[in-house]
N, C-alpha and C positions, 0 to 999 in steps of 0.2 A: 671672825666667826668662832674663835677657840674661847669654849664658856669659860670663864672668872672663879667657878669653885667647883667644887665636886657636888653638890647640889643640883650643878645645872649640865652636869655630863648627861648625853644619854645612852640609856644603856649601861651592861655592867654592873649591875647594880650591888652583884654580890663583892666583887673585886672593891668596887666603893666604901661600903661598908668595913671590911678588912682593912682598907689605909686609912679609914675612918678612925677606927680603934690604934692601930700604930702612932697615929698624929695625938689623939688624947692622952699615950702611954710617956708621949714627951719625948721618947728614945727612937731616933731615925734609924732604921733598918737599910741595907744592901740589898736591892731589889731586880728581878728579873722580870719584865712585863713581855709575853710571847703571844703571838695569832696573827692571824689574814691581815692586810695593807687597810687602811681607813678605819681601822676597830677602836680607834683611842688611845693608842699605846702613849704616844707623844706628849699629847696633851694631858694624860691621865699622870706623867710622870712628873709634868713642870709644874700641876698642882702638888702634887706631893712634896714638892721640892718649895713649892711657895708657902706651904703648911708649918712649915719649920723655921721659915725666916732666914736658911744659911744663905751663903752665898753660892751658885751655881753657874759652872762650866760645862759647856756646850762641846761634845766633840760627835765626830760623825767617820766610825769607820770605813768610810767611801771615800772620805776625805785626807784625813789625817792619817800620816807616814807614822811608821814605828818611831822615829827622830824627833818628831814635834813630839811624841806622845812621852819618850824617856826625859826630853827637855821641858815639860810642864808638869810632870811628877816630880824630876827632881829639883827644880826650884820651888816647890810644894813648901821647903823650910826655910826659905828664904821671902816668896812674896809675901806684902801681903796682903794677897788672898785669902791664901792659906792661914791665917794667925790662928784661924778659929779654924773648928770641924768647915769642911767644904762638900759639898753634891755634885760629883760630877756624870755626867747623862750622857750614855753613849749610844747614838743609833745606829742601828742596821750591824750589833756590837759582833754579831758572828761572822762578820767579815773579816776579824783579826785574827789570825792564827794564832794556833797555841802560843807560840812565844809570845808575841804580843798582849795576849790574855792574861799572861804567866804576870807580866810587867803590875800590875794591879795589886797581886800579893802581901806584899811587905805592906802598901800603904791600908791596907784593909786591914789588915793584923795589927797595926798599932793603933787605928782609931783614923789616922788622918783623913781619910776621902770616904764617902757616903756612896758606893756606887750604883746606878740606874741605870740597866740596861733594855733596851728594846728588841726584838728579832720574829723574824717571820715564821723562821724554821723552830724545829722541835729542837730544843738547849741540849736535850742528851746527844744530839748528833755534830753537834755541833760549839759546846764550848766545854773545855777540858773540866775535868771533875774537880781539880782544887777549886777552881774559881766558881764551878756551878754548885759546891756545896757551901758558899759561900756568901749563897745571895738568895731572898727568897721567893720563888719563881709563882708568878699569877700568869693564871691562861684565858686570857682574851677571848671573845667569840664574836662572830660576826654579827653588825647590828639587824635587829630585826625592825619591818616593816616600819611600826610604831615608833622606833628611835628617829628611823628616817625618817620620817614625816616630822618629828618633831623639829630634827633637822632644817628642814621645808620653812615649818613656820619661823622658826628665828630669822631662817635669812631673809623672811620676808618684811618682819619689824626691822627690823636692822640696815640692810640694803635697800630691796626693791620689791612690792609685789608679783606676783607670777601668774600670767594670763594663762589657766591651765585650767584644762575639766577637769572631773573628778577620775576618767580613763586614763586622761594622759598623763595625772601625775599619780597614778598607779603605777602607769607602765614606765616614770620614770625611775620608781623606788624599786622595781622586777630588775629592772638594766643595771640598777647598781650594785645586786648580787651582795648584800649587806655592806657596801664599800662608800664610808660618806666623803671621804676624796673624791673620790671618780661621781657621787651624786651633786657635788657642787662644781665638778668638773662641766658635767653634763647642763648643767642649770646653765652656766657660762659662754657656751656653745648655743643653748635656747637663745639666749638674749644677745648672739652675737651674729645670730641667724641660722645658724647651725642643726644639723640634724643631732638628737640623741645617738649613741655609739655606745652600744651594747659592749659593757665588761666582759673580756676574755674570760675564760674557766680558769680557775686556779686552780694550779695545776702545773707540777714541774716532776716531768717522767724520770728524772735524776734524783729526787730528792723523797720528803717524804712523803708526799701526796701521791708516789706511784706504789709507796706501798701499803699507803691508809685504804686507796681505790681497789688495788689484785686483791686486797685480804676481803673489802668488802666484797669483792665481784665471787669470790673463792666461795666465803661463807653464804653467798647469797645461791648458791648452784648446790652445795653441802646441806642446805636449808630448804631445797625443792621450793623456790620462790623462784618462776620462770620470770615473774615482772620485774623484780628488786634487780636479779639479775639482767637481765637486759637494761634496767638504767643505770649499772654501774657500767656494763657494757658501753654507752654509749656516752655516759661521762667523761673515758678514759680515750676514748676515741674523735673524741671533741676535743679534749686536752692536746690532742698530738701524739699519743701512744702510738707505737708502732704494734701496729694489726699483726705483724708475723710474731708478735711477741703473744699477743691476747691470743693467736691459735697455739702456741707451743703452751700457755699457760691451762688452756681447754685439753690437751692432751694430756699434760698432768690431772687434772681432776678426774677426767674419765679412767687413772689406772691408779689415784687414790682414794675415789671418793666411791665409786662404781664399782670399778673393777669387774668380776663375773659375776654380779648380779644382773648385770646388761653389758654382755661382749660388744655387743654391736656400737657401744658407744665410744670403744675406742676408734671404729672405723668412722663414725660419723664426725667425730674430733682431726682425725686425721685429713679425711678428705675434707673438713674446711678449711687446714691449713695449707692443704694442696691447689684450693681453688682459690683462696685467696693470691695463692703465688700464683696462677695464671692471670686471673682478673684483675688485679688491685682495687683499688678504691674510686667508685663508691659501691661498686656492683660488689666485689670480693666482700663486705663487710655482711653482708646478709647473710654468709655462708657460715659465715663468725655467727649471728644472730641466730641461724638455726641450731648451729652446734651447743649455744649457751643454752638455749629454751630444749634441746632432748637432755642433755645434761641433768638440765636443773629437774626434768620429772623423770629421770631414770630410778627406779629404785636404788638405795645403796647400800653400798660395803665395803669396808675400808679392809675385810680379810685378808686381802692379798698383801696390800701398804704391811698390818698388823704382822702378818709369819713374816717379811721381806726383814722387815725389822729385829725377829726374835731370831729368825736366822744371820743377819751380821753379826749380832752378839756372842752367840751360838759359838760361829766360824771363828771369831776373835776368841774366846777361850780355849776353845781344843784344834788349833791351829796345829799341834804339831802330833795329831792322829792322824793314823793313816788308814787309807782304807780297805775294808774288809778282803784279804789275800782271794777270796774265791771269784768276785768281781773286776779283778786284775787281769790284762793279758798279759800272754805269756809267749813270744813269738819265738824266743830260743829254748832250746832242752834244760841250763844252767838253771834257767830261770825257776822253770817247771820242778826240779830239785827241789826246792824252797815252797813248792805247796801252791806258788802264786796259779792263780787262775784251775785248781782241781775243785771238782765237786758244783762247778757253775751249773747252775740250768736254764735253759734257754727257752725262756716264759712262752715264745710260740707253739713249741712242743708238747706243752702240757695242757692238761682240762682247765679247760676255761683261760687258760692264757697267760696262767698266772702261778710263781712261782710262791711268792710267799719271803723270799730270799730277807736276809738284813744288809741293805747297803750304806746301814752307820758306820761308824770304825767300831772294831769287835769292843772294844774296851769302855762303851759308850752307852748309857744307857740313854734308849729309842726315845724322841723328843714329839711331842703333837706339836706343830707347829701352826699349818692351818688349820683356820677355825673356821666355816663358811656362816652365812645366816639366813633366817629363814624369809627372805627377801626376795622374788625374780629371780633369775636364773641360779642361782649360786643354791634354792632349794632342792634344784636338779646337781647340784656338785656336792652337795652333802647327802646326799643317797649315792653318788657315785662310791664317795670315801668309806659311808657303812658300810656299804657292799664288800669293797676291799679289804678293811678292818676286820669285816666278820670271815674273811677268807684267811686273812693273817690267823688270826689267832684260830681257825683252823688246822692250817697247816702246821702251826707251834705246837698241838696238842697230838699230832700223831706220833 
């Protein structure tokens, strides 16, 4: 079923084109081919590889020991194989660990070995930077619809036709989730009697897809898209996410994304994290599903996140200020000597409530920090602050 040239790949079309041009330039390049399981990586590689005419080694870091691999390198000048440039194709190549990886080096710096590597995961996570600046990385995407069916019809010249309607072999290229393994996997199962078996969600709460999904699910609540959010909501929970996780991440956005534009929305965050610990799943996850959809239409404000910020930095420069001696207590007489704590005033006592006082350090000049906006509640917390501001700078001018 693995087409014969890059003409008869499907899908990819762009990636094609680009080893397209490589293979006419006559100079074989060191290549990284990365995406989803079924996308072509493999076959995309052994044509490349067949484009050139070298000779090509097969290795499979699932397979192959660091041992086999320092002993087929270093006989590299001795077989021969090796007489001429050689290709050698490594799959599932982020399985090796750095040292392992490291081992490739030397022979790539002097010309000897063509390296072709495959992997599922994103290369920056996963293969050291000498070796990933070293090779030129094409990112794969899942096949679409159209690929799959073309899919379909090869295997049907080729093997066997397929007693299918037009629904059911719909519903067989929906189940394969762009994955043409798992779509000839399924075909296989047809004809062996078998039901179709719907593709798991890809999806590894460890890896990168737990934080391609919280960034989308984040931006999608950030973005007041109750619906976007709710299906990433439900992507990640299909995945196997852990739900206590998804309500500690809804509490973070209701006190970066919110804040007091809508207080309320930290308690409504909270109590889904609360109810979820009572309930579990599947009843607890709704609790998740409300808290995402008031989230996603609360008005926002990231003011709070915004001072939280300008004040660490703040603290980290004038760390060794102290503060303002009048604001100090002063529980012994010694103390009282030294000024600490004279001239306080105690803001209940006065009109309105309010002193006016500076509790910066004296030697500091007074910082705005927060900034509210003119958004839901935080409009009512920037009339609080004029109010204040205009009573300061009252008090300063008497």
């Amino acid at each position: 079923m693995r087409p014969s040239a890059f003409e008869k790949v499907s899908g990819q079309r762009e990636v094609i084109l680009g080893l397209d041009a490589i293979v006419r330039s006559g100079k074989p390049l060191s290549l990284l081919f990365f995406g989803p399981p079924g996308c072509g990586k493999t076959t995309i590689a052994r044509l490349y590889a067949k484009s050139f005419q070298l000779p090509l080694v097969q290795l499979s870091a699932v397979l192959n020991t660091t041992q086999e691999l320092k002993k087929l390198l270093k006989e590299s000048g001795e077989s021969p194989l090796f007489q001429r440039q050689t290709i050698v194709f490594v799959d599932e190549i982020h399985r090796f660990n750095r040292a392992q990886q490291d081992i490739f080096l030397p022979f790539l710096e002097d010309g000897t070995l063509i390296l072709i590597g495959s992997t599922t995961e994103n290369p920056s996570f996963v293969l050291n930077n000498a070796l990933l600046s070293r090779l030129r990385a094409w990112k794969l995407e899942p096949l679409g619809p159209q690929d799959l069916e073309q899919i379909l019809l090869r295997y049907e010249e080729s093997v066997a036709p397929l007693n299918l309607s037009l629904n059911e072999r719909a519903q067989l290229i929906a189940y394969s989730q762009g994955d043409a393994r798992h779509l000839l996997n399924m075909v296989e199962n047809l004809e062996g009697g078998l039901k179709m078996e719907k593709k798991l969600p890809l999806y590894d709460r460890h890896q990168e897809g737990h934080y391609n999904l919280i960034s989308a699910l984040h931006k999608a609540v950030r973005g007041s898209d109750p619906d976007a959010a709710l299906y990433w909501l439900a992507r990640m929970l299909e995945g196997g996410e852990d739900p206590l996780y998804l309500a500690r991440r809804c509490i973070r956005m209701a006190t970066e994304d919110i804040g007091l534009a809508d207080p309320h929305a930290l308690t409504i965050a909270l109590n889904a994290w609360n109810v979820y610990k009572m309930l579990g799943s599947p009843e607890g996850e709704l609790a998740l599903a409300e808290a995402v959809i008031y989230l996603a239409l609360s008005p926002k404000s990231n003011a709070i996140y915004t001072a939280y910020g300008e004040a660490r930095k703040l603290a980290a420069d004038t760390g060794h200020l102290d503060p303002p001696k009048q604001i100090l207590n002063a529980p012994t007489e010694w103390m009282k000597q030294f000024g600490i704590g004279k001239d306080y005033q105690y803001d209940h006592d006065l009109p309105q409530g309010f002193s006016g006082d500076n509790y910066f350090p004296a030697n500091m000049e007074r910082p705005t920090l927060y900034h509210p906006v003119e958004r839901g509640f935080e409009r009512e917390m920037k009339k609080r602050l004029e109010y204040f501001q205009k009573l300061r700078l009252r008090q300063s001018n008497l």
